[in-house]
GUMI-589150 format. One record per atom (N, C-alpha, C, O): residue in three letters; x, y, z. Coordinates in steps of 0.1 Angstrom, whole numbers, plus 5000, padded with zeros to 4 digits. Example, Ala and Ser with C-alpha at 12.3 -4.5 7.8 and 13.67 -1.06 7.14 Angstrom:
2
Ala513249435078Ala512349555078Ala513249675078Ala514249675085Ser512849785071Ser513749895071Ser512950005079Ser513450115080
This chain:
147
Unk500849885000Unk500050005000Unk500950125000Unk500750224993Unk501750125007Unk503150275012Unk503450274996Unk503550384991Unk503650174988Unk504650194973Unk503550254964Unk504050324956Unk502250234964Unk501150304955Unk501250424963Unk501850504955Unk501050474974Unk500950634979Unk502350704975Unk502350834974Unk503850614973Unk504850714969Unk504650694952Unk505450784948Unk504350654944Unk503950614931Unk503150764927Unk503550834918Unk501850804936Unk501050904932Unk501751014939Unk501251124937Unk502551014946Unk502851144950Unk503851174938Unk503951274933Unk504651034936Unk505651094924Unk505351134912Unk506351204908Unk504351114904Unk503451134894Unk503151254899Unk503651344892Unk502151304910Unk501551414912Unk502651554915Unk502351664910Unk503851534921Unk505251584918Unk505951614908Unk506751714907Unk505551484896Unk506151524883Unk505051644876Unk505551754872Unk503651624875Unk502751694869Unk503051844874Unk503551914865Unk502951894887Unk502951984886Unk504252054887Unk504152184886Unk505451994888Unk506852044884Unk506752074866Unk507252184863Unk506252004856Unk506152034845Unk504952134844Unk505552214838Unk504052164845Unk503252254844Unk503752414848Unk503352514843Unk504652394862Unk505352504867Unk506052564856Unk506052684852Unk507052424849Unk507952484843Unk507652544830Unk508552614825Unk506352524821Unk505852584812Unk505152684819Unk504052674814Unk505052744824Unk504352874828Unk502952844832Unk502452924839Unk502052734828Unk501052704830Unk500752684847Unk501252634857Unk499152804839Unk498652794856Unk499552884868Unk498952894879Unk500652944866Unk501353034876Unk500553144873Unk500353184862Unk499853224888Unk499053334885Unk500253444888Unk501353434893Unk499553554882Unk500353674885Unk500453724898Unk500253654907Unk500753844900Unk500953894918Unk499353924924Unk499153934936Unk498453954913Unk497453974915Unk496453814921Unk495553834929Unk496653704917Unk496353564917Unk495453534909Unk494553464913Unk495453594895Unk494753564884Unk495953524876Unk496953584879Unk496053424866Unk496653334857Unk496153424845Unk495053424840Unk497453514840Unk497353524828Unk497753464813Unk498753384812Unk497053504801Unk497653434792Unk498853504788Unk499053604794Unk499753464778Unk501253534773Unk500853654765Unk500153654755Unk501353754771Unk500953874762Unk501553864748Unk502353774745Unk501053954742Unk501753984727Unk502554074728Unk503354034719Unk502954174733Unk503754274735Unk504554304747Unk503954354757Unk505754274747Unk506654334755Unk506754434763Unk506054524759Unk507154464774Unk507154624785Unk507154684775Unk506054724771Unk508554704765Unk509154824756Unk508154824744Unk508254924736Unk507054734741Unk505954764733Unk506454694721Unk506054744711Unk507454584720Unk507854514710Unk506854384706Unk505954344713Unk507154334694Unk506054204695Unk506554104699Unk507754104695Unk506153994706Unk506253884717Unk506253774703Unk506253814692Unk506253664705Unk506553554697Unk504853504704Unk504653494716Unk504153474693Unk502753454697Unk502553264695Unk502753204685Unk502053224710Unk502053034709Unk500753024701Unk500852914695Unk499453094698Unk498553064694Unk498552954685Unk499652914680Unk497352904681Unk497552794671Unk496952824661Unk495752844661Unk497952834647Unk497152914631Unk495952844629Unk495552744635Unk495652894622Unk493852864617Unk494752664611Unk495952644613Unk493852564606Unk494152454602Unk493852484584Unk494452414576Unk493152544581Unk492952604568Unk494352724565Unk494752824570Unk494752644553Unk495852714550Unk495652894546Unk496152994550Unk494552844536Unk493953014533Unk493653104543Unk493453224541Unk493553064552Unk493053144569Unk494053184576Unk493953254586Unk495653154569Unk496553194578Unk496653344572Unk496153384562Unk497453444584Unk498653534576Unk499953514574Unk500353414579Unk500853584568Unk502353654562Unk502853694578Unk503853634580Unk502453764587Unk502853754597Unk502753674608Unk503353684619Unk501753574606Unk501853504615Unk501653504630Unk502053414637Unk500753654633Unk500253694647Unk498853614646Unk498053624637Unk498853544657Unk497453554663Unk497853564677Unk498953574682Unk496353554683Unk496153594696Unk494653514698Unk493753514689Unk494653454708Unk493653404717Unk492553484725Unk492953584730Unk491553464726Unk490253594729Unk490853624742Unk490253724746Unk491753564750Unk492253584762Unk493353654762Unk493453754770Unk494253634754Unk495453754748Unk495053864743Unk495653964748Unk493953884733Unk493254014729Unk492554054737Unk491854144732Unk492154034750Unk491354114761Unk492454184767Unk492354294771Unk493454104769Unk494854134779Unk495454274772Unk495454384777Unk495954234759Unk496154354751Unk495354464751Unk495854574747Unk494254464754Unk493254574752Unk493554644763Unk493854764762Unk493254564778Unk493354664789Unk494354714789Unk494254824794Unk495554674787Unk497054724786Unk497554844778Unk498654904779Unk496354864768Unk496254984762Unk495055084764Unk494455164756Unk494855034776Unk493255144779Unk491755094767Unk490855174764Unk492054964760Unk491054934752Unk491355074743Unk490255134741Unk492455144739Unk492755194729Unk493555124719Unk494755144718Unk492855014711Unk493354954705Unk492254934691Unk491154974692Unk492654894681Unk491254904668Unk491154704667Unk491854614663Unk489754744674Unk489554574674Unk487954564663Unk486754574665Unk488654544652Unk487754494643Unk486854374645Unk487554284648Unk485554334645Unk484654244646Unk483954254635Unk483054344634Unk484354154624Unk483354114612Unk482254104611Unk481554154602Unk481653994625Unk480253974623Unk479654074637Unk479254034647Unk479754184633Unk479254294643Unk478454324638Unk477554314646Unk477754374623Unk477754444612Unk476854354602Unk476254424594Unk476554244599Unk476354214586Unk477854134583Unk478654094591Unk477654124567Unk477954084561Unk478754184555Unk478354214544Unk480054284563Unk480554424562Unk481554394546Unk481554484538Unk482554254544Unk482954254539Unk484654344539Unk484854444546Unk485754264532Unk487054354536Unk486854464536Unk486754534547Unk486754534522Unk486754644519Unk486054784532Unk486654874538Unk484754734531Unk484354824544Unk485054764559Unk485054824570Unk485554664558Unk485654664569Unk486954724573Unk487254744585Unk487954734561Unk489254854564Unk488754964564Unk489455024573Unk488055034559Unk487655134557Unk487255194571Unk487055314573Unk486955074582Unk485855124593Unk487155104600Unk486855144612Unk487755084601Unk489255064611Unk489955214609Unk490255294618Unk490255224596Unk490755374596Unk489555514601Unk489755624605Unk488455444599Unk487555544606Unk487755574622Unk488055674628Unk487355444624Unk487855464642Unk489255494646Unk489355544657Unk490155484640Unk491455504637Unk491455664639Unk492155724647Unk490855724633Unk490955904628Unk489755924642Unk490056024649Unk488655864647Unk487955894654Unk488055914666Unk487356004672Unk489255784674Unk489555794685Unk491055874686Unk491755884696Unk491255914677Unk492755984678Unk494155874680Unk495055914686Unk494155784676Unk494755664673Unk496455634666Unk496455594655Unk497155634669Unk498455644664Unk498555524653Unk497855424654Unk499255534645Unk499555434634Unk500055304639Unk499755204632Unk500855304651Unk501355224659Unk500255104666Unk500554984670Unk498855194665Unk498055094678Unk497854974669Unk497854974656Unk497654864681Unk497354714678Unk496254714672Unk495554814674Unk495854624665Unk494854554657Unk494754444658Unk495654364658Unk493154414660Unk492654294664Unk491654264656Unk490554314658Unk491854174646Unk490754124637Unk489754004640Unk490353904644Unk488853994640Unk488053874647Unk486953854643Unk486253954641Unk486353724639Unk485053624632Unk484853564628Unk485953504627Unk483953494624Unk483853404623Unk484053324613Unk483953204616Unk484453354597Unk484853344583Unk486453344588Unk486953454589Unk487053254589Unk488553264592Unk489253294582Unk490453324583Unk488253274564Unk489753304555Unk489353474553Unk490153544546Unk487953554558Unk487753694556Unk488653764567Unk489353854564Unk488653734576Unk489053754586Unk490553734582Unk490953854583Unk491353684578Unk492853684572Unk492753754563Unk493753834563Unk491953794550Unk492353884537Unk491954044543Unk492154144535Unk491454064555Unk490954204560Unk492554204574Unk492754314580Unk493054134576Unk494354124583Unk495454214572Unk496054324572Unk495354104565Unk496754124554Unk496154224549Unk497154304549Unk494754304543Unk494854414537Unk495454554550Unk496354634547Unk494854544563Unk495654684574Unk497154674571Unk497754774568Unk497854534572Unk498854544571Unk500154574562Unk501254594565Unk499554554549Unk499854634536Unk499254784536Unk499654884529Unk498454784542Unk498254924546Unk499155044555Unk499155164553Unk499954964563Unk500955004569Unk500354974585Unk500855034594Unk499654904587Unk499754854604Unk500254774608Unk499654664606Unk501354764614Unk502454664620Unk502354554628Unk502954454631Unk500954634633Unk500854504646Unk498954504648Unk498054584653Unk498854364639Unk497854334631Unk497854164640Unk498754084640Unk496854154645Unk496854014650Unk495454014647Unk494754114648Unk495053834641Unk494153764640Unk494053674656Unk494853614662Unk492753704660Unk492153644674Unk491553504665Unk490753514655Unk491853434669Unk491553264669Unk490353214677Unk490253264688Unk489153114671Unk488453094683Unk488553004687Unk487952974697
């Protein structure tokens, strides 16, 4: 009986020694468990773990996503001064208007060229050609939210 109780403690020892050491589950000072930000103190871009769409046409050229838990994080971290696009907010808005409505809010809230972008809906390969169009437009830090 003593060799099954050190058996599960050693297992139960291993598990959470590996979980520590991926970051999972360690909450912050606050004791909420955050996810990995996208951005750096200095406002650089982070190497993003998300997982790309499985539809090749759904991916981007840059290769940001972000998790609905990463793009909440990013938002408060910029006062929700950030241009977070939602496709299916609207209809059936389409790329075209829907860049169009990004530079609107962009000029509306007083927005620097710099702020993040968060594209998100439910059409994953619209949602990637309305990515790649901000970012040929000159927005640098363009992430697709994953569902």
């Amino acid at each position: 009986m003593k060799t099954l109780s050190t058996q599960k403690f050693g297992l139960t020892l291993a598990l959470v020694s590996a979980l520590a050491a991926c970051g999972g589950g360690v909450p912050d000072t606050d004791g909420i468990a955050r996810a990995t930000p996208l951005l750096d103190d200095d406002g650089n871009l982070q190497p993003t773990v998300a997982a790309a769409p499985a539809d090749t046409r759904a991916r981007i050229r840059s290769g940001r996503y972000a998790t609905p838990e990463q793009a909440a994080d990013l938002a408060r971290a910029f006062d929700n001064r950030v241009l977070d696009i939602d496709l299916d907010c609207c209809g059936n808005v389409g790329p075209d208007l829907a860049v169009n409505i990004a530079f609107g809010i962009q000029a509306a809230a007083d927005l620097a060229n710099d702020t993040p972008v968060l594209v998100r809906g439910q059409d994953a390969r619209e949602v990637a050609a309305v990515a790649e169009r901000l970012a040929r437009t000159g927005y640098d830090r363009v992430f697709v939210v994953t569902q």
